[in-house]
TORLUM-195058 format. One record per residue (C-alpha): residue in three letters; x, y, z. Coordinates in nm, 2 decimals, always signed. Each point is the difference from the previous one (the first is absolute). Layout:
BEGIN
> code/x/y/z
> ALA/X/Y/Z $
...
//
This chain:
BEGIN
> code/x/y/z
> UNK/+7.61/+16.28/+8.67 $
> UNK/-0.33/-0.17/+0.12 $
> UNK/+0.05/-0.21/+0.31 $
> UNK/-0.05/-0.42/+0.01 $
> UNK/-0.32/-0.07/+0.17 $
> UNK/-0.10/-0.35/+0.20 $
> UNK/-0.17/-0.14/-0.34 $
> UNK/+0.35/+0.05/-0.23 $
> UNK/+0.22/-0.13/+0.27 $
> UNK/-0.30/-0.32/+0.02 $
> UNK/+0.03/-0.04/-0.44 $
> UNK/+0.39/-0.03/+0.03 $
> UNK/-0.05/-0.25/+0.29 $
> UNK/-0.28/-0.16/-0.23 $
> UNK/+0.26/+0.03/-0.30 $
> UNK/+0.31/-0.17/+0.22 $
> UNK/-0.21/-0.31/+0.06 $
> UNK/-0.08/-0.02/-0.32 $
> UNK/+0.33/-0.03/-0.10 $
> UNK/+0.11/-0.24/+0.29 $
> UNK/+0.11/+0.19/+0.29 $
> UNK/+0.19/-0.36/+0.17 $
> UNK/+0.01/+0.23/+0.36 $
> UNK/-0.37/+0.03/-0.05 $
> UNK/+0.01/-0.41/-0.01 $
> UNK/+0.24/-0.04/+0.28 $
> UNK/-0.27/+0.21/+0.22 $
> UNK/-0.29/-0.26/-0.12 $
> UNK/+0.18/-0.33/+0.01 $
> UNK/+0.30/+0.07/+0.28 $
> UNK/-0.10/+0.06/+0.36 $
> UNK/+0.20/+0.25/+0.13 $
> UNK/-0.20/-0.01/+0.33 $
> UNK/+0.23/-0.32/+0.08 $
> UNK/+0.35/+0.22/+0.03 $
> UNK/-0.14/+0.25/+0.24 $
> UNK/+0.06/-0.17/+0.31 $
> UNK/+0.33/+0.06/-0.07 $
> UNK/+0.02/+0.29/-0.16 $
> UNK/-0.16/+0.22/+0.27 $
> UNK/+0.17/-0.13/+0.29 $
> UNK/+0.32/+0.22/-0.27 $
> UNK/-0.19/+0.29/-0.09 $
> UNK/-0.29/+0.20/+0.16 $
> UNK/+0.00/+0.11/-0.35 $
> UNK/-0.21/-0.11/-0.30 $
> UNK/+0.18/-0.20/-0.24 $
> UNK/+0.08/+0.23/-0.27 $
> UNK/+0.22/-0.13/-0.27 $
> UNK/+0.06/+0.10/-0.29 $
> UNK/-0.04/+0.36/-0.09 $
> UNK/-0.24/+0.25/-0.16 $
> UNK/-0.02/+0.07/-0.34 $
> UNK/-0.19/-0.27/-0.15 $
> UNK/-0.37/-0.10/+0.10 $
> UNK/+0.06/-0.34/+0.05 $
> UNK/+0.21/-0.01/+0.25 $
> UNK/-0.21/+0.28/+0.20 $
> UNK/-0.29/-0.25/-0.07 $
> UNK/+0.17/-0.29/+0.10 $
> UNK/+0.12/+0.19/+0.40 $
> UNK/-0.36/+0.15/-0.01 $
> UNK/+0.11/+0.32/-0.05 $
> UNK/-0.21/+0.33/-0.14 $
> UNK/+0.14/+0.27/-0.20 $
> UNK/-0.06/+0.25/+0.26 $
> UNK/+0.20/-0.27/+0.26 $
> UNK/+0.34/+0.08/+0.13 $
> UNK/+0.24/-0.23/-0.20 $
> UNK/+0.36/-0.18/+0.15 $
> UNK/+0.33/+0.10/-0.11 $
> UNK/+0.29/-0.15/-0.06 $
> UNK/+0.12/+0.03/+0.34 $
> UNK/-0.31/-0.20/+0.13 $
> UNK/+0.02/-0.28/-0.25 $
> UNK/+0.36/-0.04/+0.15 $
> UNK/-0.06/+0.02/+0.35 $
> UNK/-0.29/-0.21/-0.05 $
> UNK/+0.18/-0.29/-0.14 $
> UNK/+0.28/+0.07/+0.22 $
> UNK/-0.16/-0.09/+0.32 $
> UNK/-0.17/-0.32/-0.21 $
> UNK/+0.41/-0.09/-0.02 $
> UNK/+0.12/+0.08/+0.28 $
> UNK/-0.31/-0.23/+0.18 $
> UNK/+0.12/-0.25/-0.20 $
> UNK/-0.39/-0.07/-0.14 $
> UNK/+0.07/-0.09/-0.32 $
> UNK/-0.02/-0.39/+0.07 $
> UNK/-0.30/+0.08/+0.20 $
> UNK/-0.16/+0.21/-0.32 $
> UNK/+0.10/-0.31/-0.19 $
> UNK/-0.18/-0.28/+0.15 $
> UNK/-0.25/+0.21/+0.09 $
> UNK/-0.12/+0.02/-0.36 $
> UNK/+0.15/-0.37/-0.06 $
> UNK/-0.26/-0.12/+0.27 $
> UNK/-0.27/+0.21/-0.27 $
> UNK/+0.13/-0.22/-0.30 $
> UNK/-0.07/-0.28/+0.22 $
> UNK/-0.34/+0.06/+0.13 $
> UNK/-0.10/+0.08/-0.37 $
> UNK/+0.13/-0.34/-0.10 $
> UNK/+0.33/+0.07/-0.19 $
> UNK/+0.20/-0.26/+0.21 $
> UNK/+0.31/-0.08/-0.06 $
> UNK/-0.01/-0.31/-0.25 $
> UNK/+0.20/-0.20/-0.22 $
> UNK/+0.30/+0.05/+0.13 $
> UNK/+0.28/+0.30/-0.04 $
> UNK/+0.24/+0.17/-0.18 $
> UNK/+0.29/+0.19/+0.17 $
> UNK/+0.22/+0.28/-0.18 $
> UNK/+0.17/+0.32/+0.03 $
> UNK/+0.04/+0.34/-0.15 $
> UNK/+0.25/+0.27/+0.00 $
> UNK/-0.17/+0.35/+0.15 $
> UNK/+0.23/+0.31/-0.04 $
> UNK/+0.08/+0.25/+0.23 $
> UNK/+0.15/+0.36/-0.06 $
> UNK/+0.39/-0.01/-0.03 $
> UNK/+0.22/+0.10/+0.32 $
> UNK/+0.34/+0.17/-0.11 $
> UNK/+0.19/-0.19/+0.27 $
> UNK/+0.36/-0.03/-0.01 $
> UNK/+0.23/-0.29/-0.01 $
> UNK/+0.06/-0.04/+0.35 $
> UNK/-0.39/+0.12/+0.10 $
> UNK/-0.08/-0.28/-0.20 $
> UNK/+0.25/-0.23/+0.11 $
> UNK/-0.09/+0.10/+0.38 $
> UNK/-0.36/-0.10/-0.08 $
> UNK/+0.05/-0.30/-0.16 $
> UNK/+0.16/-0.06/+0.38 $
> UNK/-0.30/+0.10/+0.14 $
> UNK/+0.14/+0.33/+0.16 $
> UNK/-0.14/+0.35/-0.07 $
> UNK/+0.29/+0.23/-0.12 $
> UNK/+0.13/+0.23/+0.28 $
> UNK/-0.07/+0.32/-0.23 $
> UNK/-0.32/-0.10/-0.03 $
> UNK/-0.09/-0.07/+0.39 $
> UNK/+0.14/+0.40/+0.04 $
> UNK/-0.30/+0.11/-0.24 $
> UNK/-0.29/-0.14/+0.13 $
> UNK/-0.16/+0.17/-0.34 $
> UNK/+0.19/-0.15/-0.23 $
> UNK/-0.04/-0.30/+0.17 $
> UNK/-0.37/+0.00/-0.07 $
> UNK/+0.03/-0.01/-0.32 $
> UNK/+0.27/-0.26/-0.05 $
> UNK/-0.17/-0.35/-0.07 $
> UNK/+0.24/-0.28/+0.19 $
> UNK/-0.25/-0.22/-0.12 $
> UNK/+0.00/-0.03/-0.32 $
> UNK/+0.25/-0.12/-0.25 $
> UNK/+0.19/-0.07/-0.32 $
> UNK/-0.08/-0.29/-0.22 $
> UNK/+0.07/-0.15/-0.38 $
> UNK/-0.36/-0.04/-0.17 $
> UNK/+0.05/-0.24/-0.29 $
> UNK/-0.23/+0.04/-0.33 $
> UNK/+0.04/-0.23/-0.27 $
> UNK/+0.20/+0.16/-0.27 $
> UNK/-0.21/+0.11/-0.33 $
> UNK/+0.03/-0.06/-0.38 $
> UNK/+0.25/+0.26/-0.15 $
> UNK/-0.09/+0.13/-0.35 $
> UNK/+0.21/-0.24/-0.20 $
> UNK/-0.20/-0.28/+0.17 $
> UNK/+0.28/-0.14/+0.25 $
> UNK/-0.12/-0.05/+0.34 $
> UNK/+0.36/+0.07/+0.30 $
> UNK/+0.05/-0.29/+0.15 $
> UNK/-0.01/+0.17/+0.38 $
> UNK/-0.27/+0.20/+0.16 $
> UNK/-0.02/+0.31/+0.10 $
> UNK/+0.16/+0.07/+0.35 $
> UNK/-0.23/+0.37/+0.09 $
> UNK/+0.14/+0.13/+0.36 $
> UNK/-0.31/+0.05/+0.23 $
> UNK/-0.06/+0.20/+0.32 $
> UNK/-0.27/-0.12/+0.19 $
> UNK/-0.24/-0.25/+0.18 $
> UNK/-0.14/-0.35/-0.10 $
> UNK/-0.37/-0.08/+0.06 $
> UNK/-0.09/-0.38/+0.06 $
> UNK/-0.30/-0.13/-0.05 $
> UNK/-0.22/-0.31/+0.01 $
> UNK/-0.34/-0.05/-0.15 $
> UNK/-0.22/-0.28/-0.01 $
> UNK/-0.07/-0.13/-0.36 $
> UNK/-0.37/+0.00/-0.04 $
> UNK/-0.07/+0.36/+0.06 $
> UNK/+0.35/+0.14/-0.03 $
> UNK/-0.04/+0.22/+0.31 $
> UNK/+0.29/+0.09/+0.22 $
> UNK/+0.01/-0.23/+0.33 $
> UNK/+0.34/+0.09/+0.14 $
> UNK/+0.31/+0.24/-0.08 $
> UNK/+0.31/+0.09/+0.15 $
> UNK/+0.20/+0.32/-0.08 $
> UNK/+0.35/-0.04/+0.02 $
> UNK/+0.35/+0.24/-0.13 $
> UNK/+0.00/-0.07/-0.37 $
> UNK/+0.35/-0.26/+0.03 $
> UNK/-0.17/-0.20/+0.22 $
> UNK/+0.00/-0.38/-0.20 $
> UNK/-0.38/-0.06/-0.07 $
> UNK/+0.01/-0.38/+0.07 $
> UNK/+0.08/+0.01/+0.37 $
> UNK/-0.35/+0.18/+0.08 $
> UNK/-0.15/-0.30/-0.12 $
> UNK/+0.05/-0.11/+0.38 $
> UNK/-0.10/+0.34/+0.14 $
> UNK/-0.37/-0.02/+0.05 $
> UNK/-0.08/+0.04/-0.39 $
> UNK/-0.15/-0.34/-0.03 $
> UNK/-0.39/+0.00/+0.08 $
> UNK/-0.10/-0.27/+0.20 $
> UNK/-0.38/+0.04/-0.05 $
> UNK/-0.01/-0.03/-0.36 $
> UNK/-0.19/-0.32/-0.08 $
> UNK/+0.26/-0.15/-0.21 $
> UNK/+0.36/-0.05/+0.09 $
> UNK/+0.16/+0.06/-0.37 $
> UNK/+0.25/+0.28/+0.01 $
> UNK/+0.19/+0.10/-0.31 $
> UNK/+0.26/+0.27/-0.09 $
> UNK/+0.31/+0.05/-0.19 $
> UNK/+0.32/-0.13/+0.05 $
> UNK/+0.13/+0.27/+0.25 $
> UNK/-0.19/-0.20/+0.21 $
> UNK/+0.12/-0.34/-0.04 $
> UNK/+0.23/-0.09/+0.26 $
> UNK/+0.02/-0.30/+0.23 $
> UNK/-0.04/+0.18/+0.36 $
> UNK/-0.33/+0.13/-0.24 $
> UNK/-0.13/-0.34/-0.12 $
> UNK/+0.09/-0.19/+0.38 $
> UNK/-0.23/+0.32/+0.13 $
> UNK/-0.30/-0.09/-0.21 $
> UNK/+0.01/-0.32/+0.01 $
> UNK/-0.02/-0.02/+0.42 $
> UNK/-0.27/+0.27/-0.03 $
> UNK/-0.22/-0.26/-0.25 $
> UNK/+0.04/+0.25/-0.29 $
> UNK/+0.07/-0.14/-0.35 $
> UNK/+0.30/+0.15/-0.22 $
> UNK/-0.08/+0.16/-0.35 $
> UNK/+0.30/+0.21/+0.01 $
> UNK/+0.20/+0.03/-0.33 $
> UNK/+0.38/-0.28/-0.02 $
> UNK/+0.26/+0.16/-0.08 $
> UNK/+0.18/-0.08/-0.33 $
> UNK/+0.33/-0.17/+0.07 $
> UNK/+0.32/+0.14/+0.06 $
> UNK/+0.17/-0.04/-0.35 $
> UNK/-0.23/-0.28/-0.09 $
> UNK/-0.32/+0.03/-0.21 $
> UNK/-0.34/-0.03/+0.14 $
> UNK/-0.20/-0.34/-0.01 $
> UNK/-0.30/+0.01/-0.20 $
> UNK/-0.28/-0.12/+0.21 $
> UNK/+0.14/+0.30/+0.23 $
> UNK/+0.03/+0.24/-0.28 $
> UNK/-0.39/-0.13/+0.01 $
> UNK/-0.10/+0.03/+0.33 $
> UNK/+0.16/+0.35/+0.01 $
> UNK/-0.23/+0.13/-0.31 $
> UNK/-0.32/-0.17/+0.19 $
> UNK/+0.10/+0.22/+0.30 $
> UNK/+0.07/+0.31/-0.12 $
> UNK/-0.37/+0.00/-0.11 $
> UNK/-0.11/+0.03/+0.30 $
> UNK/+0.26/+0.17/+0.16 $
> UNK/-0.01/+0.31/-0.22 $
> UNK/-0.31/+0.09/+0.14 $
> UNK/+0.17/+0.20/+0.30 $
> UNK/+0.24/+0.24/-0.28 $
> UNK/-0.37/+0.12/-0.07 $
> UNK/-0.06/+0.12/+0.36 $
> UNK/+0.38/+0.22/-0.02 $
> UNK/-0.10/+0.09/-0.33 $
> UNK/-0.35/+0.14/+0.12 $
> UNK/+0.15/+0.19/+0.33 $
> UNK/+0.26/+0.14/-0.23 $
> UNK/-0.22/+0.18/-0.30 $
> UNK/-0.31/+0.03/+0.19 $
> UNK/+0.17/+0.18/+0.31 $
> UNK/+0.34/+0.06/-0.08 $
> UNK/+0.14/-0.21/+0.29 $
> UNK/+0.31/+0.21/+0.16 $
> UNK/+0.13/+0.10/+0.30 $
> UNK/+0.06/+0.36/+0.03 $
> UNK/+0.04/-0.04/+0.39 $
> UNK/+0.31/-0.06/+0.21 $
> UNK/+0.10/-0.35/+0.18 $
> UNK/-0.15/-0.34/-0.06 $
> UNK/-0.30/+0.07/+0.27 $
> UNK/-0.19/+0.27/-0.19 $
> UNK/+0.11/-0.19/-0.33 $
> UNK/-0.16/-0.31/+0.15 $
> UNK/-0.33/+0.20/+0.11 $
> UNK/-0.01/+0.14/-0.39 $
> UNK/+0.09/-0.34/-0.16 $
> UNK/-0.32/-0.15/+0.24 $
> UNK/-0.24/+0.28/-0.11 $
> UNK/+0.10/-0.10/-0.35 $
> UNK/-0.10/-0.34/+0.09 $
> UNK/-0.34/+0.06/+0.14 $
> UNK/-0.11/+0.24/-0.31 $
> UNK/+0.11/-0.28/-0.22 $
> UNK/-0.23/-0.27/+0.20 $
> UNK/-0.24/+0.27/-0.02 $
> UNK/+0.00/+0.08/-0.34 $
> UNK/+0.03/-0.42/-0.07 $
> UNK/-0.35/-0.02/+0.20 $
> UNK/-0.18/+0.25/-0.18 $
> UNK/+0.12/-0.18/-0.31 $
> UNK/-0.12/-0.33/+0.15 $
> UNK/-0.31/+0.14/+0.14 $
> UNK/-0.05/+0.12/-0.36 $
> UNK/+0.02/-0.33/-0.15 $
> UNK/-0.24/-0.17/+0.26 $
> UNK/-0.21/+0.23/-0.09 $
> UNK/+0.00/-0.12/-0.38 $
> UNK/+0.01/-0.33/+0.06 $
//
């Protein structure tokens, strides 16, 4: 078996650009140089994500085929010490303040939702859970400190509602379908014009999605003060909030309790929901193109991972942005 010399390994590199290598974009649009501040006060090692099998990603850390690559054991302590730090909100804005200085500023207002992100099941008992839901951790558990680790008190279960399909004989049931969940709920606003994520919140998945409406997801320095988002969102303490704050309500009205909805509501719903569609794109996006989901314990490594998922969407939106600047 002949042995891969420097000009084959430089044709397949040749050959992945060809065909779109998006890390190899990421290195030419995205400047990594702004996260090392903080990333090197963590590590005295380089960053070396993931892993070492393909040539893009050895391309994209810099790396050589004759270079020592990281293992799994690295990637994890790695990010680790990024969690524990807490420098995911730092990693955030860090990039935001990029989006900024290249002119995506947030504009036209924003749209608020949320999305369901699952977790690995626990097998937890009825009183474990019942001693959680109290906020306690179960005695048996405090007398394994190793099964402790890898019991998530954080997370929990939920009802996820989808609407209920067409059966074969045409008849459509007249209830959803209630599927039980186990997990976390990413929230999320983005600004309208550019569809870039501007703030999020990661909460248990039963939290209610409206009351982080008044929990520092609103953006203040987007140049128009239009908000919209669905009805789990329209409450009174919600519409009093924005309304001191000079924002301007586009969330969804309810439909009546046992009454049906006006018309010129039924209107202005369908003239919202236009707009405020355009953030199911972003969930939709983290969840095919990176298969959002926490495989981690507790709700501080599952907020680091739901914030990493945040940044590669903004920087996969910029690339696409850049793209069409560049067309224009």
């Amino acid at each position: 078996m002949t042995q891969s010399g420097f000009f084959d390994v430089e044709e397949r590199l040749a050959r992945l650009s060809g065909l779109g290598d998006q890390l190899e974009a990421f290195s030419r649009t995205v400047d990594f140089e702004v996260f090392r501040p903080e990333l090197n006060n963590l590590s005295d090692e380089r960053t070396e994500y993931l892993i070492n099998d393909r040539l893009s990603f050895m391309r994209f850390l810099g790396l050589g085929l004759s270079d020592r690559m990281p293992d799994a054991t690295t990637v994890w302590l790695f990010r680790e010490r990024l969690t524990q730090a807490g420098a995911i909100d730092v990693l955030f804005n860090r990039f935001d303040a990029t989006l900024r200085n290249a002119d995506y500023l947030p504009m036209s207002g924003q749209i608020l939702d949320a999305t369901l992100v699952a977790a690995p099941k626990q097998r937890n008992t009825s009183a474990e859970k019942a001693e959680l839901r109290e906020g306690r951790i179960p005695q048996d558990w405090q007398d394994k400190p190793s099964k402790l680790s890898h019991k998530d008190r954080h997370a929990r279960w939920t009802l996820k509602f989808t609407k209920a399909k067409r059966q074969d004989d045409g008849t459509i049931p007249s209830t959803d379908l209630a599927i039980p969940f186990f997990g976390y709920k990413s929230h999320i606003s983005i600004d309208r014009k550019f569809r870039l994520i501007r703030k999020w919140k990661t909460t248990d998945a039963t939290t209610s999605d409206g009351a982080r409406l008044r929990e520092g997801l609103l953006d203040r320095s987007n140049t128009a003060s239009d908000v919209w988002a669905d009805t789990a969102y329209g409450s009174k303490a919600n519409e009093a909030f924005m309304e001191k704050r000079g924002f301007v309500s586009k969330v969804h009205r309810k439909k009546p309790h046992l009454k049906p909805m006006l018309r010129h509501i039924q209107r202005s719903n369908a003239g919202k929901s236009i707009i405020r569609s355009r953030v199911e794109h972003v969930f939709a996006d983290q969840k095919s193109q990176t298969g959002l989901f926490v495989r981690t314990v507790g709700i501080t490594r599952a907020t680091m991972r739901i914030g990493l998922a945040n940044i590669v969407y903004n920087m996969r939106r910029f690339l696409l942005l850049e793209r069409i600047n560049a067309i224009a």
